[in-house]
C-alpha positions in Angstrom: -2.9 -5.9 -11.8 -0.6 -5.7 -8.7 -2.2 -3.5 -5.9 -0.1 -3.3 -2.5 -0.8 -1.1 0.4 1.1 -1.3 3.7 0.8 0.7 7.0 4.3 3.1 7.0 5.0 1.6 10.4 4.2 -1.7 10.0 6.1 -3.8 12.6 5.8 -7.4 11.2 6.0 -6.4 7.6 8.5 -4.5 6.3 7.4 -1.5 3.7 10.9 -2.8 2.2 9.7 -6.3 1.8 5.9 -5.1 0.9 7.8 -3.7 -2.0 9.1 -6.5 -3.5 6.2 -7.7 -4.9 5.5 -4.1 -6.5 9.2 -4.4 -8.1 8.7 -7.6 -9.0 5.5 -7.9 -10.9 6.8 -6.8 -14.1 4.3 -8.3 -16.2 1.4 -6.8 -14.5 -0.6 -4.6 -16.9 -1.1 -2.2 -13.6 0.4 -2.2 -10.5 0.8 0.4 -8.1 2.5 0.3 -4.5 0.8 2.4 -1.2 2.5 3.2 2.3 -0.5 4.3 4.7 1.3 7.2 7.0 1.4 6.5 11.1 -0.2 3.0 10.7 0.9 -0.2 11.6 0.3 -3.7 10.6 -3.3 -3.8 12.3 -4.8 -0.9 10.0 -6.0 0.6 14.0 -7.5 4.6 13.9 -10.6 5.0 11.8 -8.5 7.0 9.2 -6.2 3.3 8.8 -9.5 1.4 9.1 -11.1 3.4 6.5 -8.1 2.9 3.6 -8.1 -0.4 4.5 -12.2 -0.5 3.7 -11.7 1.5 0.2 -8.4 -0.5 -0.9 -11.6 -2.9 -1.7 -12.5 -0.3 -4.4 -9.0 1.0 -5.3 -7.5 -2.6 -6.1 -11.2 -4.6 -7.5 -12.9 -1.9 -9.3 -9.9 0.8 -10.4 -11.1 4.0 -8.3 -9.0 6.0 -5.9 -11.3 6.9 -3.1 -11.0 10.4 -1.5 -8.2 10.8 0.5 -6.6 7.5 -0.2 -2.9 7.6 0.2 -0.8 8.4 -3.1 1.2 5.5 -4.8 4.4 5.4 -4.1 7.7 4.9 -6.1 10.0 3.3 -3.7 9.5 2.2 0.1 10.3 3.9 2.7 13.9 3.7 4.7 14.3 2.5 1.1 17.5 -0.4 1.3 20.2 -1.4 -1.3 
């Protein structure tokens, strides 16, 4: 299983290069590719801190917590 979560406004990560490991795990079983809104690369705001807390859950043990972000198809400010 491939599990990757990324703030939306991440300033040293890229959600574009976040997503390459989504694209490219084509032999995972599972995988599934998350862009927290209005956060940035240090998870800061207890809403951030909190998905960051239950991504523990949603990658380990397979349960979408309350109010976790929804997956995602492509990455934002998606590039060609």
């Amino acid at each position: 299983d491939v599990h990757v979560i990324i703030g939306e406004s991440d300033q040293v990560v890229l959600p574009q290069q976040a997503f390459w490991y989504y694209e490219n795990a084509t032999g995972a079983t599972n995988r599934e590719y998350v862009e927290v809104p209005t956060c940035g690369h240090r998870f800061e705001g207890p809403y951030n801190q909190a998905v960051l807390r239950d991504a523990l859950s949603w990658a380990f043990q397979g349960r979408r917590p309350t109010g976790f972000p929804l997956a995602r198809e492509t990455p934002s400010e998606f590039w060609d």
